[in-house]
C-alpha positions as CSV (number, residue, x, y, z in Angstrom):
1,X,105.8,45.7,151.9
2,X,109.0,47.7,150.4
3,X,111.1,50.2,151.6
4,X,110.9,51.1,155.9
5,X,107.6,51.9,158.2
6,X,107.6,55.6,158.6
7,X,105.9,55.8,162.1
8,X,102.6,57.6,162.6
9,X,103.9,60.3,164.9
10,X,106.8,60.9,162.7
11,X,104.0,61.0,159.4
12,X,102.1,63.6,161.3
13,X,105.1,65.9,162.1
14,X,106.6,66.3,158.5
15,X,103.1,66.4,157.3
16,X,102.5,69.0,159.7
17,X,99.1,67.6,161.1
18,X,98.2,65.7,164.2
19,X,98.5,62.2,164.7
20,X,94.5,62.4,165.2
21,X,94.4,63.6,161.8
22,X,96.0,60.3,160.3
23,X,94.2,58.2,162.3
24,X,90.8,59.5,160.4
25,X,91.9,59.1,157.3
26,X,92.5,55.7,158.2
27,X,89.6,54.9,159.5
28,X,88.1,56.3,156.3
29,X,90.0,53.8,154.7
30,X,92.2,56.6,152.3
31,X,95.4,55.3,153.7
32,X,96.1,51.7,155.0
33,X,98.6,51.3,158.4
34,X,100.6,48.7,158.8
35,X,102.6,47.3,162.0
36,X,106.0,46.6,162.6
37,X,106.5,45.6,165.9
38,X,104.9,47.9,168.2
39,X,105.3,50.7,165.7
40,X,102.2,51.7,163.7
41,X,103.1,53.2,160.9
42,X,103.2,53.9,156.5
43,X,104.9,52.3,153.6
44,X,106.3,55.2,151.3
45,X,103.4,54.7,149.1
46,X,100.8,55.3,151.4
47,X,103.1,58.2,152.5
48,X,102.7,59.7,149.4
49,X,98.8,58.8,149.6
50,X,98.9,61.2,152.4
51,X,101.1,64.2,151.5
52,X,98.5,63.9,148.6
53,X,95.2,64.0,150.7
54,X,97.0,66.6,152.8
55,X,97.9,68.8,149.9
56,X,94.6,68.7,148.4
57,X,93.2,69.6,152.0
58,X,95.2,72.3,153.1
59,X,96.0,73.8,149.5
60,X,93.1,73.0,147.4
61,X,90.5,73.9,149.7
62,X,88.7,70.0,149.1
63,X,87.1,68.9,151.5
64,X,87.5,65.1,153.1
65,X,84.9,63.8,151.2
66,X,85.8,65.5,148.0
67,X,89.6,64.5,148.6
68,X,87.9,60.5,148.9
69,X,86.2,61.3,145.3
70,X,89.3,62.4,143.8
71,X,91.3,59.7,145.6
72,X,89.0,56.8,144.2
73,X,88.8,58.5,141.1
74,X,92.9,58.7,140.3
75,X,93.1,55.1,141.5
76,X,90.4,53.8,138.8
77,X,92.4,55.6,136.3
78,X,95.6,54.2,137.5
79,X,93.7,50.4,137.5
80,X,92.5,51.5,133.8
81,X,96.1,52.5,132.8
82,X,97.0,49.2,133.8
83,X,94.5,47.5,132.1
84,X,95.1,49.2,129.1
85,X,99.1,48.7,129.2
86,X,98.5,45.0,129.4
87,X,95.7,44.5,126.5
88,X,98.2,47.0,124.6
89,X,100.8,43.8,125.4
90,X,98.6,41.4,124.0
91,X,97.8,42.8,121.0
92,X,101.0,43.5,120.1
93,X,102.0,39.4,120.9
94,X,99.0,38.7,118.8
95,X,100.0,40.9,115.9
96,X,103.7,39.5,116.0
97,X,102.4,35.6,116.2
98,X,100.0,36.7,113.7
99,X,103.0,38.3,111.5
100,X,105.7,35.5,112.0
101,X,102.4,32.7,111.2
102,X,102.4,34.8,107.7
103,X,106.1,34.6,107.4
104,X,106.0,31.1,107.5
105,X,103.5,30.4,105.1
């Protein structure tokens, strides 16, 4: 993990939700927890997973299981994005391999 543990309790207070709160959305399974010590806590990505689910909550009006939807939704795009950053990378190898073999003929 990067970066410091940002303890549940503390999570809950700037997000301005109980600790209760966090702990469903972990069970869920829209946020992951992880332990440092005795401290349960977020990495700063999943604390941006949550100021997101929050957000969409409290300001969009979605619902939990619409926010779950959404959530699974952005992170096939972002796994798509990836996918199509890398075969973008592999094209453009092939095309320059394919360019220098011509060169060289």
């Amino acid at each position: 993990m990067n970066g410091p543990i940002i303890p549940r309790d503390e999570a809950a207070r700037e997000l301005s939700v109980e600790p209760r709160v966090l702990l469903k959305y972990e069970r869920r399974g829209l946020v992951r927890v992880v332990s440092e010590g005795a401290v349960e806590g977020y990495g700063p990505e999943e604390v941006r997973r949550l100021w997101t689910i929050v957000t969409y909550q409290r300001d969009l009006g979605i619902n939990l299981a619409g926010v779950e939807v959404v959530l699974k939704l952005r992170d096939h795009m972002a796994e798509v994005h990836r996918r199509v950053g890398a075969l973008a990378e592999r094209l453009r190898d092939a095309l320059d391999d394919a360019e220098a073999d011509r060169d060289h003929a």
